[in-house]
N, C-alpha and C positions, 0 to 999 in steps of 0.2 A: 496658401502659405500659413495662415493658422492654423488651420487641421495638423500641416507639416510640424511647426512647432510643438503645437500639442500633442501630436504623438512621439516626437523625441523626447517631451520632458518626460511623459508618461512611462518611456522602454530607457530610459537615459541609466537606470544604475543596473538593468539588463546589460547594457551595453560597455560599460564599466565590469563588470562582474564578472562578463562570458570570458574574456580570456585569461585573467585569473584561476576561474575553476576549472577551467581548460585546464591548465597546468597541472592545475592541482589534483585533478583526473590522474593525468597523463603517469603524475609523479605516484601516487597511491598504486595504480599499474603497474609502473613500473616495479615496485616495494613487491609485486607477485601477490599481492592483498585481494580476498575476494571483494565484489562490488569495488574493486579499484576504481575506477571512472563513476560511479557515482558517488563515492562516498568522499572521494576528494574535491568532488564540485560540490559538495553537499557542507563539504566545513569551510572551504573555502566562503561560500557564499552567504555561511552562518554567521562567522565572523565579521563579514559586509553588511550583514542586515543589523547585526545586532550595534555596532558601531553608528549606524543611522542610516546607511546607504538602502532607500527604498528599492528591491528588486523585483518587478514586476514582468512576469515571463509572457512575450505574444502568445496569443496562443496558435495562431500560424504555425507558430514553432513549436509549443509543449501537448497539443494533440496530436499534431501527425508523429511525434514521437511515442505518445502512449500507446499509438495504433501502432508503431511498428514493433514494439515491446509486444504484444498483443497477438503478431500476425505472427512473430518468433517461435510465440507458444504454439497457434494456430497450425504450425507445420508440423505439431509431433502429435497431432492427434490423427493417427491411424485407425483403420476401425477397430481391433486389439484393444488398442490406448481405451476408447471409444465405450468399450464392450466393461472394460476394467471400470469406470466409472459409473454408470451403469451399477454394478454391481457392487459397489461401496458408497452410492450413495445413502444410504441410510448410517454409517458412521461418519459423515461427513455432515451430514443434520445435526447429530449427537455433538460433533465438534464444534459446530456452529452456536450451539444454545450453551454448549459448557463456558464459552465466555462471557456467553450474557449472565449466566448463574453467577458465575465467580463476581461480575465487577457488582451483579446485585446485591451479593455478601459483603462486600468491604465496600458499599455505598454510604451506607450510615456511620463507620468508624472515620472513614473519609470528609465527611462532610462535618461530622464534630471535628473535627481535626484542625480541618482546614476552613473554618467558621465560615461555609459557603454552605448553600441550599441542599438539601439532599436532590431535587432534582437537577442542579447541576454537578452533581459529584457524579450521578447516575449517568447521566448523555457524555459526560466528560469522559468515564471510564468504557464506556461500551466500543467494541472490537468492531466501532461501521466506520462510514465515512465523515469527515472532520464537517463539510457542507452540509450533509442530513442529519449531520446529529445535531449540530447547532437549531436548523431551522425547524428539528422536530421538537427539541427541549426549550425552545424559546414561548413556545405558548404554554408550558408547565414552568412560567418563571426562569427555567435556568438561564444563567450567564454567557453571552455568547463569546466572549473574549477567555472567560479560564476553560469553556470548552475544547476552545480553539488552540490554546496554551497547550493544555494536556495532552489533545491529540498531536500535535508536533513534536510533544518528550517522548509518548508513547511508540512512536514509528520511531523517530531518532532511535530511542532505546535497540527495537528489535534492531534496525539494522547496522546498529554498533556493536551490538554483543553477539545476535546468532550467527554472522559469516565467522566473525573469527573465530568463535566456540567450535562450532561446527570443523571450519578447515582446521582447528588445531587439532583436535582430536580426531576428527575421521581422513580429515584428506578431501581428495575430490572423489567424485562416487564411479566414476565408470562410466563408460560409452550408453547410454542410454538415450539420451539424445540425436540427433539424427548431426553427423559431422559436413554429410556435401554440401558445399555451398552451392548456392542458386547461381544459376548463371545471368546473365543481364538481364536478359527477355524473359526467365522465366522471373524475375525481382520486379520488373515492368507488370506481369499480369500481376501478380501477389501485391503490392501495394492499391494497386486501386479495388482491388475485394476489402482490403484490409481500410480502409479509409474509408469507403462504402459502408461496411458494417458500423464503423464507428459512429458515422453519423446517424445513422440509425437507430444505434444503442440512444443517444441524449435524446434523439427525437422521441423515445417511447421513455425516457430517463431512467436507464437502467443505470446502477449502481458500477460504480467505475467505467462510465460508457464509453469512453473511446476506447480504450484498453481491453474493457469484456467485449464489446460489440465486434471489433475487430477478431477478437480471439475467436467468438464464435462463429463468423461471416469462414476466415480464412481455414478453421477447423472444418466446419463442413464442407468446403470444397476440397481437401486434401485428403477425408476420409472419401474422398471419389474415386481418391488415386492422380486425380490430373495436376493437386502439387508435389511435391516431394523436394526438401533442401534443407537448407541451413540457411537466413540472414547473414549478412556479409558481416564481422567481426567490426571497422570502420562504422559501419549505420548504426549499427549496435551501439558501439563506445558514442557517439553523437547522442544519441535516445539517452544512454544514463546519465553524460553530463546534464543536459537537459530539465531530467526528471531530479536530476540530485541539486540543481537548481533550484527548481521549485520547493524540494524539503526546508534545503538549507534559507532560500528566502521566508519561511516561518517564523524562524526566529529572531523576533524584535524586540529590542531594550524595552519599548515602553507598554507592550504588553507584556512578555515576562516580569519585570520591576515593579507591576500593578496590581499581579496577586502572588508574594513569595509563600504566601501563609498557604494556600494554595497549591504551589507547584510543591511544599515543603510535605505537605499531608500528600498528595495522589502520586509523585514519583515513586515513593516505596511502595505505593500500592500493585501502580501498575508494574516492579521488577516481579512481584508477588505472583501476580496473574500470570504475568511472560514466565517464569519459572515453573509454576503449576502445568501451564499449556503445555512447556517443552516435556515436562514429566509425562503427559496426558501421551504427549507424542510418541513417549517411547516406549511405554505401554503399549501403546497401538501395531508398534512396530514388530509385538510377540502374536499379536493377532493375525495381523495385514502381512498381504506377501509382501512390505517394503521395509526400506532399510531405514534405522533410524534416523539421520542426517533429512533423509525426506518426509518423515512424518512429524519429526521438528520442527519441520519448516510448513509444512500441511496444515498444523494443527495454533502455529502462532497469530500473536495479535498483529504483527504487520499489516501495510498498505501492499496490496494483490499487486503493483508492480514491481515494489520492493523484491519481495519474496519470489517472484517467479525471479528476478534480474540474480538473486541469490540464487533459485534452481541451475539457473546455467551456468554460472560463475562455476559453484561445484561439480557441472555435469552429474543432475542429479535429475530425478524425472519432473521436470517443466508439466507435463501436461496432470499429472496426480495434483502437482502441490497447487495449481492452477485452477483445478476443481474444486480442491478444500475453498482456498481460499475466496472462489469466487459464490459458493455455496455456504458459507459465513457472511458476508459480505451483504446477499439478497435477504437472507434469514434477517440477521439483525437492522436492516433498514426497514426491512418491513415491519416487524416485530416490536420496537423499542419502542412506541409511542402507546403500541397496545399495552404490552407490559408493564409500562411506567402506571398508567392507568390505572391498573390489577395491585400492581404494589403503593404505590404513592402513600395508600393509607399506614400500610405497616408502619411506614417512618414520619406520618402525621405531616404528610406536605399532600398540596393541592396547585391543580394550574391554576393561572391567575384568573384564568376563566370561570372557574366554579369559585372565586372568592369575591 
């Protein structure tokens, strides 16, 4: 009965929360808005968090939805799709370190700015994950809370401004994506590949692991041929509210309220970079046989769920932008502690370790 207890108090503003952003899904969808279903559980739940309502998402619940986000992408990689990656990875490396460049340029104007450390301005602005950046800049001194902060405006950011940039201007992109839905039996085999990989991915802790792990488990069986479909539109809308949960649970009054000097210096920073990127994007797009809507999205700082849940919103190609993004993703996890290292000196900061 305690255990019982304690885990209600634990999931208790979870459970407050889900059907509110349910609605608020439902309602954003409804508006014909891309990322509808996540971006209305996403403000919904923003507003709950920031008011004081602690939302803490099971994870029961918000991995097997990353996986199934994951297994979505999974089904559009064809050997083609396959073959195309392959053969642009090497600007997708390029893509990858162009964001670590950028937030290493407006590190030092950021962190005068916003009278914090330059090693936290640095792990705060870089284009990885909100969990490895924290625990790799924590031993170079940086702040784990204005980390944390930043990465939540940072994602907020892109996925408040690129769906609807995007859909204003271009529309939706076209059949690119694979439209048949799965039938039951074959969503029975596909989830547990998809679920499978994922746990996999954490167990070797790859960078978005339920999410990438999945993507790659159910990719590799579909480039056999033996899957071939569409995720059911319902499982789908469940996974974003979900994930758009977890964003919007980021946002809490008393971390935000604790460093405004902070979020006041790195929000224009990071519109800067997301601006530059989108530029970078469209660029690419005179290069790259794709179209710019998907090299925008290829080439941004968003969270690799976000942006693929933006790919299919637009019917744009899932399995490209899925590659950028998850080949940004490895680079700078793995990257950022080495480079901080290399640069540190420039801007006359040290981990705590060497002081």
């Amino acid at each position: 009965m305690v255990v019982d207890l304690a885990t209600f108090a634990k999931f208790r503003g979870f459970a407050i929360a889900l059907i509110p952003a349910a609605i608020g899904g439902a309602f954003w969808h409804w508006l014909g808005l891309p990322l509808g279903w996540l971006m209305g559980a996403a403000i919904v739940t923003g507003i709950c968090s920031f008011n004081g309502l602690k939302v803490e998402l099971p994870k029961l619940l918000y991995l097997p939805s990353l996986a199934i986000i994951g297994a979505g992408v999974g089904l559009t990689i064809t050997p083609s799709v396959a073959a195309e990656i392959a053969r642009w990875f090497p600007f997708m490396a390029i893509m990858g370190f162009s964001g670590v460049l950028l937030a290493a340029l407006v590190t030092p104007i950021v962190a005068r700015r916003g009278g914090m450390k330059p090693s936290t301005a640095f792990f705060a602005l870089m284009p990885g994950g909100v969990i490895e950046m924290a625990n790799i800049g924590e031993p170079h001194g940086a702040d784990r809370t204005t980390i944390a902060a930043l990465h939540a405006i940072r994602v907020a950011l892109v996925v408040g401004l690129l769906p609807l940039g995007l859909y204003t201007f271009f529309g939706s992109g076209g059949a690119v994506n694979i439209e048949e839905t799965l039938t039951w039996i074959e969503l029975a085999e596909v989830l547990p590949v998809a679920l499978l990989g994922g746990w996999i991915g954490a167990k070797v802790k790859m960078p978005a692991s339920w999410l990438l792990g999945s993507l790659l488990a159910v990719g590799l069986v579909t480039m056999t041929g033996f899957f071939g479909g569409r995720i059911h539109d319902p499982l789908m809308a469940i996974a974003q509210v979900i994930v758009g949960m977890s964003l919007g649970a980021k946002f809490l009054r008393e971390r935000l309220a604790s460093i405004p000097r902070a979020i006041a210096a790195g929000t224009p920073a990071l519109v800067s970079i997301i601006a530059v990127m989108a530029a970078l994007g469209i660029a690419a797009s005179f290069v790259l046989p794709f179209d710019i809507p998907t090299m925008v999205l290829a080439f941004s700082i968003g969270g690799l769920a976000e942006m693929v849940l933006t790919a299919r919103a637009l019917e744009l190609n899932m399995a490209i932008v899925a590659a950028f993004q998850a080949i940004r993703a490895i680079l700078v996890n793995a990257s950022a502690g080495v480079i901080w290292n290399k640069i540190a000196p420039l801007y006359g900061d040290a981990s705590e370790e060497e002081k």
